[in-house]
C-alpha positions, 0 to 999 in steps of 0.5 A: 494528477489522476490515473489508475494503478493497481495492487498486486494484492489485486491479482494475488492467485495468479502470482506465485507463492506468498511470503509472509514474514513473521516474528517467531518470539521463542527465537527472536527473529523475523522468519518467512513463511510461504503460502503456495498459489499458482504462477499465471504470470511472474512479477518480472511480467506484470508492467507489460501486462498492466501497462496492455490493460491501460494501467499507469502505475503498480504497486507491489507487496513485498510477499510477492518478491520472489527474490530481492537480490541486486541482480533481480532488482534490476530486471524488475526496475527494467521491466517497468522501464520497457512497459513504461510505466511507474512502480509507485509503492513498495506495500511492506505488510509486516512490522509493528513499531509499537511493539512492547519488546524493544528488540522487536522494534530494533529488529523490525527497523532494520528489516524496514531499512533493508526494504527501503533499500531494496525499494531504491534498487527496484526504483519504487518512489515509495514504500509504504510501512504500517505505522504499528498496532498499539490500540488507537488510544495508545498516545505513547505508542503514537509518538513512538511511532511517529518518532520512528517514521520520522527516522526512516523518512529521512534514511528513505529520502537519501536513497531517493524513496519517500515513506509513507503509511496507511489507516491500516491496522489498529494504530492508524484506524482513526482519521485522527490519528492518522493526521495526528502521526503525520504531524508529529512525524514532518514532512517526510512521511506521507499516506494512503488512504484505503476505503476498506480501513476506516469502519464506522458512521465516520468513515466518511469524515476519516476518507475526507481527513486523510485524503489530501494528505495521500499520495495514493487511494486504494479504491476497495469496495464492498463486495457481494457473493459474486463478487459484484462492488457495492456501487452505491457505497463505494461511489460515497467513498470516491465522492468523500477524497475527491470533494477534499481535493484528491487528484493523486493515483486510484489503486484498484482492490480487489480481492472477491471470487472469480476471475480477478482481473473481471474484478477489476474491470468491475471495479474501473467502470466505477472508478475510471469517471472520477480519475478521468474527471481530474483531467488525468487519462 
């Protein structure tokens, strides 16, 4: 069934401070970084404030955890229950499961694991982990990583979690690959599919490819200097995953200048006729 939710990269200056986790190679080991933006409103407030705007579902970045300890995850699995909606997707943006140091790898899956586990405490249904960036030719890494997806699938499922990937990075750029890690990887894994991820003449054919197998779709348009969507092309896109039986979730994107939640309005005048079309608000 459709509906509309949205990302929490979509209102990433009005959350707090960023918390980027990286790989420091001199030490081996994962280490955060934080990138400071203005607090409009906490994490803990946005269901009741996505919910007031008519929004089904929200996806959060794990950068946006301010805290990932058992006592705030469960106020933020709380607050979603008193707005009554959903927490659809845990967006875990780092680790790289193609990594040539096998000590990166090993230390990236615990990592994993322990979102996954944070991501039953919150009560997401899904956590979505980049499948890794060897270049799309790298048939090897391919197998690795669906191996390893494979893994963390079945540890996810024990904890009532579904995992799931993306067209995001260099592995996963291609809608060939895409359903070729799926494949090998079973049926614990699924996708996302995002507009903005695919480039090319085949983006088209890609969005088709991919979408039936996609528990949700990042609705991302191109945008102008102001911030206004390409209607033309981003209509191509919502046309491509719904003429191949896409009736999941509409994750709106937006990431242009000004006002973001105006952005996203912009973004929902186009959007909301196909979701309503498939019978959902």
């Amino acid at each position: 069934m459709s509906y509309l939710s949205v990302s929490t990269w979509s209102l990433h200056r009005l959350l707090g401070p960023l918390r980027w986790t990286i790989w420091d190679e001199e030490t081996g080991t994962h280490r955060t970084t934080q990138q400071d933006q203005p607090e409009v409103m906490t994490l803990l407030e946005l269901p009741q404030e996505a919910a007031a705007r008519g929004f089904k579902a929200v996806e959060i970045c794990h950068f946006h955890f301010p805290s990932v300890e058992p006592e705030y995850c469960a106020r933020l699995r709380e607050s979603f229950r008193e707005a009554g909606i959903s927490f659809d997707t845990l967006l875990l943006d780092y680790g790289d499961l193609t990594s040539g140091n096998p000590e990166r790898v090993e230390s990236d899956l615990e990592l994993m694991r322990n979102w996954i586990e944070t991501a039953s405490r919150c009560g997401a249904r899904q956590i979505r982990i980049v499948a890794g960036e060897a270049e799309p030719t790298n048939q090897a890494a391919l197998k690795q990583s669906a191996r390893l997806f494979a893994e963390l699938g079945y540890f996810a499922a024990d904890k009532q979690v579904r995992v799931v990937t993306e067209n995001f990075k260099a592995l996963t750029s291609t809608g060939e690959n895409c359903l070729e890690l799926l494949r090998v990887a079973g049926d614990a894994v699924r996708i996302i599919t995002d507009f903005g991820n695919f480039k090319g003449q085949a983006k088209y054919v890609e969005l088709a490819m991919t979408a039936p197998y996609s528990v949700s779709v990042h609705a991302k348009p191109h945008y102008d200097e102001n911030g206004h969507p390409d209607q033309e092309e981003f209509e191509r896109c919502l046309r491509a995953v719904s003429a191949a039986g896409y009736r999941g979730p509409y994750v709106l994107i937006y990431d242009g200048p000004g006002d973001m939640w105006e952005g996203l309005e912009r973004i929902r005048d186009i959007v909301e006729p196909f979701a309503s079309s498939h019978g959902s608000l």
